[in-house]
N, C-alpha and C positions, 0 to 999 in steps of 0.2 A: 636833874640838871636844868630843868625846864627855868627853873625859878631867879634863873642866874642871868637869863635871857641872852643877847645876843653872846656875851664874852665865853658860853660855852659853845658857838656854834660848830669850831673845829672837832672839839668832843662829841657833840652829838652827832655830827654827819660820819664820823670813823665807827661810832657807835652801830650806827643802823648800815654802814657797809660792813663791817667785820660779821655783824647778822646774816646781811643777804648771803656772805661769802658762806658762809657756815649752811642756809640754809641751801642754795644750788647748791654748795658738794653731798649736802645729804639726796637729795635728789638721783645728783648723776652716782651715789653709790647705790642707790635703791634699782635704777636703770642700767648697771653693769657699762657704764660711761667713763671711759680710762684717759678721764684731764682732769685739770685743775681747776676750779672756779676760775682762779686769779688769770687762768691761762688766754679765758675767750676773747677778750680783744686782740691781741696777736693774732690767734687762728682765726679769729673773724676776717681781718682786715686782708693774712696771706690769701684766706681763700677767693674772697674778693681783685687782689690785686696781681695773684702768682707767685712772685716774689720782688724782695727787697732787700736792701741792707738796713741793719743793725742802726744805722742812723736815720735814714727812712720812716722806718717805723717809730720810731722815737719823735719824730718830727711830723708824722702824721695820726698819731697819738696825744701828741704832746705831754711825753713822761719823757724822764733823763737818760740819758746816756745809759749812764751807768747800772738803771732799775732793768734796762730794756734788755742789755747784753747780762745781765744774772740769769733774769727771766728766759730767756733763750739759750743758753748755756744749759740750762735745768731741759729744756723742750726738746732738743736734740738729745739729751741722756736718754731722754724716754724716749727714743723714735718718734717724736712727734713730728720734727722738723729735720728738713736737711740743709748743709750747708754748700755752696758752691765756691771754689772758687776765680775769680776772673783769670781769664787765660792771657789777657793783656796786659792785667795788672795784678801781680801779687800778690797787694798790699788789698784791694779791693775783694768783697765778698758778698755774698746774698744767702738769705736764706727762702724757702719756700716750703711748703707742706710737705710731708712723706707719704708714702701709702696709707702707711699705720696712719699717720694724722688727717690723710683726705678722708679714709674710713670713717676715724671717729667724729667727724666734723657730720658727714652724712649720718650721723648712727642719733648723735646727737639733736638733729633736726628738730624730727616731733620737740623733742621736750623743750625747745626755745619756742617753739610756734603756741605750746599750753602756758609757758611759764610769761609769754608775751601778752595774752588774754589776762592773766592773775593780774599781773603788772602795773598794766592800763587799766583793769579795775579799781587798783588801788591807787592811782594817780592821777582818776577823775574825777577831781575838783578844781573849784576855782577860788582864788586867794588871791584880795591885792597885795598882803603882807606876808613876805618870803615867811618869817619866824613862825607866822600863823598855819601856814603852809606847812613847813616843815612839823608841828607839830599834831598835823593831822596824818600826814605821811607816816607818822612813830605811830601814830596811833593803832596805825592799822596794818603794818608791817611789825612792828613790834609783838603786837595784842595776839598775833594768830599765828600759826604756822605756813607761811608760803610755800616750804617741802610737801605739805600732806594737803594742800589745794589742789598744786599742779599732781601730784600723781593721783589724787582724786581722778581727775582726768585724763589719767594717761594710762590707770590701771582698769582692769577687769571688776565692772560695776555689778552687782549682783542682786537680783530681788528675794526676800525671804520674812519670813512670818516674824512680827514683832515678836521680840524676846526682853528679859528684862534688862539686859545689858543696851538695851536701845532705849530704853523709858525717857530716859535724862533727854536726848536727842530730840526723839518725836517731839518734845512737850517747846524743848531751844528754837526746834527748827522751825515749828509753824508760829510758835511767839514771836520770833522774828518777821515772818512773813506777816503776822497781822500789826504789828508795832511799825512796820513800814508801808503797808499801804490804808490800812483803818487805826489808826493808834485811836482815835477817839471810839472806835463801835466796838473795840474787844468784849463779850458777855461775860457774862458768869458760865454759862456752859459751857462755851470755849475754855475756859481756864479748868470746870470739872471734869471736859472729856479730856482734856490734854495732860493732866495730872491723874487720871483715874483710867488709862484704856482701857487694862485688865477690865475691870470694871464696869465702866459705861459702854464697851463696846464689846468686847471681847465674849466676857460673861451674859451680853444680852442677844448673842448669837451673830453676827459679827465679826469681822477681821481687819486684821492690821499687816499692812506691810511695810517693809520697810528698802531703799536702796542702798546697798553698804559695799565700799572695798573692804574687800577679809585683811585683817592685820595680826600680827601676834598678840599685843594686848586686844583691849577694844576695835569692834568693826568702827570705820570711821562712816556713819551715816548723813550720806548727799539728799536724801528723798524721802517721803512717805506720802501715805494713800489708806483713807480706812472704808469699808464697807459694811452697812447695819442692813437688817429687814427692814423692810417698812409693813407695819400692819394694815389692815383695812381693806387686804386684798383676798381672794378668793386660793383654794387650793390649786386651782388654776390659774392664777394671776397672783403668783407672787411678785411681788415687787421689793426693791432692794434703792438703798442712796449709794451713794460716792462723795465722801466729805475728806477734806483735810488733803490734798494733794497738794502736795509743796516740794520745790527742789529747791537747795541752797545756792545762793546766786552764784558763787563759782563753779558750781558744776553744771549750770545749765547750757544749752546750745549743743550737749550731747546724747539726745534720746530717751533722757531718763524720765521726764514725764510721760510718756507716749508708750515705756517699759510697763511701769505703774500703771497707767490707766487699764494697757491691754492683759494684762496680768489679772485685774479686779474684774472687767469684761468675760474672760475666762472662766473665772469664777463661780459668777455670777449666771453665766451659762452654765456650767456642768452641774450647777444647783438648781437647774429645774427655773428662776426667776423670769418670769417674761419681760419684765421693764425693770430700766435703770433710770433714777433721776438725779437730779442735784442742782446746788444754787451757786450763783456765782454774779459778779459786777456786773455791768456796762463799761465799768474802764477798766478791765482785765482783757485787754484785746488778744493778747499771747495765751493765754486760757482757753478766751472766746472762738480761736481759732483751734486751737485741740480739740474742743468737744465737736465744731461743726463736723473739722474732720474724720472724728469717729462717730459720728452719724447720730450727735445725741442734736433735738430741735425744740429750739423755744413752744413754749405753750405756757396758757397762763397758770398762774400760781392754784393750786386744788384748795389749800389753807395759804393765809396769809405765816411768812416768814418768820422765825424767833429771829433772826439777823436783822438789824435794821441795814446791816450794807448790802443784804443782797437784793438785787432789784432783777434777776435773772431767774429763768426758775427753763428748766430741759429735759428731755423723757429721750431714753433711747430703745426701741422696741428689740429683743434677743430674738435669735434661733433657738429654738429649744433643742435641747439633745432628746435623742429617741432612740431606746434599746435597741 
């Protein structure tokens, strides 16, 4: 419809709301949430204000008459809402929440506070031209699942050993990550180890992790983390990296790199390794501050870097375990 330009902009804006509407009820049925997509501005507005009448609402909405009183006709069938009416006037009525509907308004909480973070992700840009706008808007509400972002982060996140049902991921999720902060220094070995873990990392003694919601099909993978030996260390002085940690932009601000890292830490310990190193920016301050806080510290580079973007280089000294 794009190509029709403005004359389809009614079609395309019903377009990307009959979406969103599809994609919160898939939501609130995954969260055991007994509304309606269509239903939240009413229940928003009662909870905010107590109650009102049938015209009220309408009028501080600004939908019709007549959409308003269906739609609440439909809310009261369900328990959502109750009606009153004036004892002064007969002809007069209000409606306001019910238990059941104060219930579900609090039940439903969390998932508008995650689905408000996805939201404003996806509607942080800047456009002098609506049509421009809107088309980036499709872009990115369209292109992806808004349901399986927010429960991203609203379900039980879990760390576990790459598998190969996670291949396709690891290889998306850090291309992404470098396509957005180095598009120009991507290597060659970035694309061999991201396309070959088994392989490059795996098979060379080495681990992969990965952060995943469990789902019936495919895990849906927010995060990963790999660990290789590094040689030239003594039987005593093993030494080990930390490459690839990446969390997908909508699931971050939830712990899940700091899961990863202390998970490869662990590791890394119960393997006997005395040091952990790894490379990273100068403008990776969100990073720079993970590693300070797990205790890893600048020192200069031992060999110079195959990355030309990494200007960072960090050692973090282990507990060893002991029988």
């Amino acid at each position: 419809m794009e190509q029709f330009g403005v004359l389809t902009l009614g079609s395309r804006l019903k377009r990307l709301s009959d979406h969103l509407f599809i994609q919160v009820q898939e939501i609130y049925s995954q969260c055991d949430i007994p509304i309606s997509a269509t239903y939240f501005p009413i229940l928003r507005l009662l909870q905010k204000t107590g109650s009102l009448s049938v015209m009220e609402i309408a009028d501080r909405l600004r939908l019709s008459h007549p959409a308003v009183s269906k739609q609440t006709t439909k809310m009261i069938k369900e328990n959502l809402l109750e009606k009153t009416v004036d004892e002064q006037d007969q002809r007069r009525s209000s409606l306001c929440l019910s238990e059941f509907g104060l219930s579900a308004m609090q039940r439903v909480e969390p998932v508008l506070q995650e689905m408000e973070i996805i939201l404003e992700k996806m509607t942080a840009f800047s456009s002098e031209n609506f049509m421009a706008s809107l088309s980036i808007l499709e872009s990115r509400v369209l292109n992806g699942s808004l349901a399986d972002k927010v429960l991203d982060r609203l379900e039980p996140i879990e760390i576990v050993l790459l598998e190969t049902q996670h291949e396709k991921a690891f290889y998306e999720l850090n291309m992404a990550w470098l396509e957005r902060y180095f598009p120009e220094q991507i290597a060659e070995k970035d694309r061999n180890i991201l396309r070959n873990p088994q392989q490059e990392i795996i098979q060379q003694g080495g681990a992969v992790w990965v952060a995943v919601r469990k789902k019936q099909a495919l895990d849906s993978v927010v995060g990963t983390i790999a660990f290789a030996p590094v040689g030239g260390g003594t039987s005593s002085d093993k030494r080990g990296e930390v490459f690839k940690l990446s969390v997908d932009e909508h699931a971050q601000g939830k712990g899940i790199a700091q899961r990863l890292l202390s998970t490869t830490i662990d590791f890394a310990t119960q393997g006997g390794f005395s040091t952990l190193s790894l490379e990273t920016a100068s403008c990776l301050d969100v990073a720079r501050h993970l590693y300070d806080k797990n205790g890893f510290v600048e020192k200069p580079f031992p060999i110079p870097s195959l990355y030309a973007r990494a200007d960072v280089y960090m050692e973090k000294s282990l507990i060893l375990k002991t029988n």
